[in-house]
C-alpha positions as CSV (number, residue, x, y, z in Angstrom):
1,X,0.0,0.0,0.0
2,X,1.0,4.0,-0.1
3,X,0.8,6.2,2.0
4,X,0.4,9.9,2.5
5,X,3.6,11.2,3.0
6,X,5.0,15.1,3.3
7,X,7.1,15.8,0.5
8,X,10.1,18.5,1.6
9,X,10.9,22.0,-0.6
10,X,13.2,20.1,-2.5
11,X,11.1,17.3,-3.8
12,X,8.5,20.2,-5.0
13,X,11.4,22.1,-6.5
14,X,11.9,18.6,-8.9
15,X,8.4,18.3,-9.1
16,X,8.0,21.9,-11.0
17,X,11.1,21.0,-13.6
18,X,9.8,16.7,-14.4
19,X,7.6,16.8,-17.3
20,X,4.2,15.7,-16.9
21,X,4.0,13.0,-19.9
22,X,5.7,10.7,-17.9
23,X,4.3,8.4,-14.9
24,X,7.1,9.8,-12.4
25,X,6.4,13.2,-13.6
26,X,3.2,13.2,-13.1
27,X,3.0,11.6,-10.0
28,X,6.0,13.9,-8.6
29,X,3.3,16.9,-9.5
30,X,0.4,15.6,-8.2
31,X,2.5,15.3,-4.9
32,X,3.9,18.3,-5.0
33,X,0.2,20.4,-5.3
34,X,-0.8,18.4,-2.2
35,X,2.2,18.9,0.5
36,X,3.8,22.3,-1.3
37,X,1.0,24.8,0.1
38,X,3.4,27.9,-0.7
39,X,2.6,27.3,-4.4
40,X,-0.1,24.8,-4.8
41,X,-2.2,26.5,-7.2
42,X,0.9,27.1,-9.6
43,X,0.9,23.3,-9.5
44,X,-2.0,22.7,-10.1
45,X,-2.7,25.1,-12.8
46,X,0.4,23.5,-14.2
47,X,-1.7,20.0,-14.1
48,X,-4.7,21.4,-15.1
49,X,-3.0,23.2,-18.2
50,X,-1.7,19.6,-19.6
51,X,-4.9,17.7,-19.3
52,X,-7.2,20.4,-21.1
53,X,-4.3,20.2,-23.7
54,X,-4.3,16.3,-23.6
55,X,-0.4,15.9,-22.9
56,X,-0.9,14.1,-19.7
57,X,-1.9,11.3,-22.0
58,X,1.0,10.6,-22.8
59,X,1.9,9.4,-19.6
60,X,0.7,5.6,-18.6
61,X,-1.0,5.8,-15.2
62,X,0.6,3.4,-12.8
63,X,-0.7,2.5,-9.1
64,X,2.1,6.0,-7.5
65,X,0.0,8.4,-10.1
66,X,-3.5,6.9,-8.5
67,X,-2.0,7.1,-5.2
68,X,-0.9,10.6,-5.2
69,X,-4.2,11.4,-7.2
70,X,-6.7,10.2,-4.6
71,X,-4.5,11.7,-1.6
72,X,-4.6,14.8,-3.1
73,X,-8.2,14.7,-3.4
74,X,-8.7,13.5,0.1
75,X,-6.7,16.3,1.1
76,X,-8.9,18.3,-0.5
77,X,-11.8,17.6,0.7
78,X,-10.4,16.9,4.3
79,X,-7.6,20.3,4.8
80,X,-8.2,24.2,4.5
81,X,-7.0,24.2,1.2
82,X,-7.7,27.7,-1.1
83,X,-10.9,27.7,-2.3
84,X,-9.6,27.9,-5.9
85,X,-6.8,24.8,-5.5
86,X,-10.0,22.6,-3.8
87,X,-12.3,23.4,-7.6
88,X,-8.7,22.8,-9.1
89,X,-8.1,19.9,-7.4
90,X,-11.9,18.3,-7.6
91,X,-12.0,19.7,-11.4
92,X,-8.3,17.7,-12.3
93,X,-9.6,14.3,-10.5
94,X,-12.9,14.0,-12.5
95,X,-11.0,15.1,-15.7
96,X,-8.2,12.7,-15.4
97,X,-10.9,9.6,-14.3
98,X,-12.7,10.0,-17.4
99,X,-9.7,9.7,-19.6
100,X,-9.6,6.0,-21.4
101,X,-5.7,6.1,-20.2
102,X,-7.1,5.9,-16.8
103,X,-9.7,3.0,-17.2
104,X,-7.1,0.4,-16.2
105,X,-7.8,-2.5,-13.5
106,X,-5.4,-3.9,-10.9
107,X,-5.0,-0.5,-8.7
108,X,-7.0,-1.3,-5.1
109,X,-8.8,1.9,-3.8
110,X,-9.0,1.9,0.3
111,X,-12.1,1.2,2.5
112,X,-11.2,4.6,4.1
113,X,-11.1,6.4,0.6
114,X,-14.3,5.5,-0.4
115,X,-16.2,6.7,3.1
116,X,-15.0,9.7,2.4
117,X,-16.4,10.0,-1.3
118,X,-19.7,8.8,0.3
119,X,-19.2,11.2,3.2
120,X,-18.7,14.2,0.3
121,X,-22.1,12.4,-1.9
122,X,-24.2,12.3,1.6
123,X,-23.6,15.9,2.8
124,X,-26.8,18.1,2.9
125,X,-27.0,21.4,1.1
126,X,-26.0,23.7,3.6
127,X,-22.1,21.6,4.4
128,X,-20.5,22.0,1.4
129,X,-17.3,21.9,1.5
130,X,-17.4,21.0,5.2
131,X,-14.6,18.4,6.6
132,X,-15.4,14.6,7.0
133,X,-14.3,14.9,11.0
134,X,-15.2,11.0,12.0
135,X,-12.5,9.9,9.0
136,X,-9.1,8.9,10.7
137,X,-6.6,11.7,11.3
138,X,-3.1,11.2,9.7
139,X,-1.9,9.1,6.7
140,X,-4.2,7.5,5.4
141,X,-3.6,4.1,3.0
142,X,-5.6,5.0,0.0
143,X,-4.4,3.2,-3.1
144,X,-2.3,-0.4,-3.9
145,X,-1.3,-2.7,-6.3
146,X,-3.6,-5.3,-6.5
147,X,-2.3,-7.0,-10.4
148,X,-1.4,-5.5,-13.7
149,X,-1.4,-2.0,-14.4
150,X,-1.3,-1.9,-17.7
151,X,-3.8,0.6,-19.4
152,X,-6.4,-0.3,-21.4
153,X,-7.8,1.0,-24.3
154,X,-11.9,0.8,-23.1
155,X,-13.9,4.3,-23.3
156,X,-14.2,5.1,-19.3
157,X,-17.2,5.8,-17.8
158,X,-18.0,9.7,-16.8
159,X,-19.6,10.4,-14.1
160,X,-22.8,12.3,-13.8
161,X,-22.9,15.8,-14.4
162,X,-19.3,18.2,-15.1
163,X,-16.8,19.5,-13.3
164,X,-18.4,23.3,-12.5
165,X,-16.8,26.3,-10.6
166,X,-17.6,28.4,-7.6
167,X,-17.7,28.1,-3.7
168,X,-19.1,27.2,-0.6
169,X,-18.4,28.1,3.1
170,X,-16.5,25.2,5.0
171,X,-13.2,23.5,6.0
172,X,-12.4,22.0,2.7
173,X,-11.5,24.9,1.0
174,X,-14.3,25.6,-1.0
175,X,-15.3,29.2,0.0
176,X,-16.9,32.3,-1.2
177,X,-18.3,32.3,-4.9
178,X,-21.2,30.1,-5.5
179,X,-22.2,27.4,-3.8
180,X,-24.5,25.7,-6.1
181,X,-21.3,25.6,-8.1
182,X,-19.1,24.3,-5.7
183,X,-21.6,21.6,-4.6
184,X,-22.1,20.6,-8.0
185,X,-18.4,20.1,-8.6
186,X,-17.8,18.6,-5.7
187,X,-20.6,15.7,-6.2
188,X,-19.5,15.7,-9.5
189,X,-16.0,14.5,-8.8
190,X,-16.7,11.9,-5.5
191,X,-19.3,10.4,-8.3
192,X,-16.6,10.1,-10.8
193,X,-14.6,8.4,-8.1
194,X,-17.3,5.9,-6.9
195,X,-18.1,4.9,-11.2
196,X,-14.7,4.8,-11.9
197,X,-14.0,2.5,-8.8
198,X,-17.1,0.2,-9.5
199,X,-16.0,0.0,-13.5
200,X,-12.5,-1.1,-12.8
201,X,-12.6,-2.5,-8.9
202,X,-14.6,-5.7,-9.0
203,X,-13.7,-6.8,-5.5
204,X,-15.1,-3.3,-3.9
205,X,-18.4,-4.1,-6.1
206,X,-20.4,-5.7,-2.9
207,X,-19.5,-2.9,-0.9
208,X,-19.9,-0.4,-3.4
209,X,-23.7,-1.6,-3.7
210,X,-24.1,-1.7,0.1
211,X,-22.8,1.9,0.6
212,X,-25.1,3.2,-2.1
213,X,-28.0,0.9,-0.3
214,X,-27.4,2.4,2.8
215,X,-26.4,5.5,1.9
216,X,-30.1,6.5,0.2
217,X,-31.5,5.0,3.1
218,X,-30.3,7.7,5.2
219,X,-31.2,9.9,2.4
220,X,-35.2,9.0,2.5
221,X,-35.1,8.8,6.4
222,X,-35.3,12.6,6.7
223,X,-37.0,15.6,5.3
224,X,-35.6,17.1,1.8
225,X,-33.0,14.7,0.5
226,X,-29.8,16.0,0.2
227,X,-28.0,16.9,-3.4
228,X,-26.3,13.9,-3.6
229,X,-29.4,11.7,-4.0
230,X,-29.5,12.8,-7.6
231,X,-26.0,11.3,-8.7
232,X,-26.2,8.5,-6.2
233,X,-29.8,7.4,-7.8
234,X,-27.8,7.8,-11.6
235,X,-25.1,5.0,-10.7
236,X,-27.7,3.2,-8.8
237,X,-29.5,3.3,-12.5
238,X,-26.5,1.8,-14.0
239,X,-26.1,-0.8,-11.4
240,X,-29.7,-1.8,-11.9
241,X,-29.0,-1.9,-15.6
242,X,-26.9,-4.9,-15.1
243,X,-29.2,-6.7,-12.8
244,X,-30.3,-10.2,-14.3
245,X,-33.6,-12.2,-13.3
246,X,-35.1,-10.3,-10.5
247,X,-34.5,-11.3,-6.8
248,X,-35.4,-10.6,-3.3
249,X,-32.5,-8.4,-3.2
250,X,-33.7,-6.3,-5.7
251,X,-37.4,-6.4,-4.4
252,X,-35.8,-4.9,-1.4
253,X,-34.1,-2.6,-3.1
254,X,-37.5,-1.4,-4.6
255,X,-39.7,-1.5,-1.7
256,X,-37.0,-0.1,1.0
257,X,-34.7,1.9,-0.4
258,X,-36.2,3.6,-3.7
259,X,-39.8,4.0,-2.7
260,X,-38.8,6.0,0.3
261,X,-37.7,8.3,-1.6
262,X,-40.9,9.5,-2.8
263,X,-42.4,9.8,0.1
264,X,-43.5,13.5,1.1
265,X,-40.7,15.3,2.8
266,X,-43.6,17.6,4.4
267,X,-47.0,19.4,3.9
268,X,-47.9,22.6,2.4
269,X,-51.0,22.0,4.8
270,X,-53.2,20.0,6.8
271,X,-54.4,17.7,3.5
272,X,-51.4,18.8,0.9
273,X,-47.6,16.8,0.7
């Protein structure tokens, strides 16, 4: 497994001359924008600027690239980063997981990691942005070799919705601007992580189903379901889409997780949901 480690002034000094069409270039830079907070947006500018222009192609992602990827989205959505390097940051994952170059298999994606996408998907309205406090403190194991990591050429899966700008109030960085924006992006980019994970993660497929089970349940337990329903209901749809004869599973599925979500979430009056 890898780990989050803190990289030192020198290491983000290298990082800013590698090229990025290159695996240890690449990596190097995505390290570098997460541990170098003196420049962090010049890195990640720097990132952003070669995927728009397709370059980072070039370089074949390898299990270090998805490591440093995903830890510099948890940090992200964990640490006060700038409100522009968080967008940056949520904006460069989503674009580099729809890439075909990164629809390869054998790269494992942490327990941990993935509570904290859910945590982002499950947030209500009015916490975007906020910190996921009950994840673990410290580094955190968040992506390992698991087989090959050779890419494959296979059309990856986008997630639903785009990358969008703007800005919320909260501990992740993504303040001022607007916050339908930043919500928007942010759900955009943990549902990007969750489709890219079920597409190329077999083994996490289970869980992945039981975390999307349980996590709309929470979502029709309340009043107003939170934004994330809607992206969390689109994988659902693709899941379901790949469901063969029908079982009591999926009857339960029906009757206690999706009807739910239709019930009223209150009344305009004494007879009127």
């Amino acid at each position: 497994f890898f780990h989050v480690y803190m990289a030192d002034s020198g290491a983000s000094d290298t990082a800013a001359a590698l090229p990025l069409d290159n695996a240890a270039g690449l990596a190097s830079a995505l390290r570098a924008a997460r541990t170098d907070g003196s420049a962090r947006l010049a890195h990640l500018d720097r990132l952003l600027s070669t995927l728009r222009s397709q370059t980072v192609r070039d370089a074949v992602p390898d299990p270090p690239i998805f490591s440093e990827l995903f830890s510099l989205l948890s940090a992200a959505w964990q640490e006060p980063f700038e409100a522009e390097a968080a967008r940056t940051a949520c904006e460069l994952a989503a674009g580099l997981l729809a890439l075909p170059e990164f629809a390869v298999g054998g790269v494992h994606v942490s327990d941990d990691f993935l509570d904290l996408a859910f945590s982002r998907l499950c947030q209500p309205a009015n916490a975007a942005g906020a910190g996921a406090a009950s994840l673990p403190a410290g580094p955190v194991s968040l992506v390992g070799s698991s087989g090959s990591s050779a890419a494959k050429s296979v059309r990856a899966s986008s997630a639903p919705g785009g990358p969008g700008f703007g800005g919320s109030g909260g501990g992740s960085g993504f303040g001022g601007g607007d916050a339908d924006a930043a919500l928007k992006l942010e759900l955009s980019t943990a549902s990007e992580v969750v489709v890219w994970v079920y597409r190329w993660q077999p083994s996490s497929r289970a869980g992945l189903r039981l975390r999307i089970g349980r996590a709309l349940l929470r979502m029709s337990s309340g009043g107003l379901p939170p934004p994330g329903t809607a992206p969390l209901l689109r994988i659902l749809a693709a899941v379901i889409a790949g469901f063969g004869r029908p079982t009591s599973a999926h009857r339960s599925l029906l009757l206690s997780v999706l009807l739910p979500l239709h019930r009223p979430a209150g009344r305009l009056d004494e007879t009127t949901p």
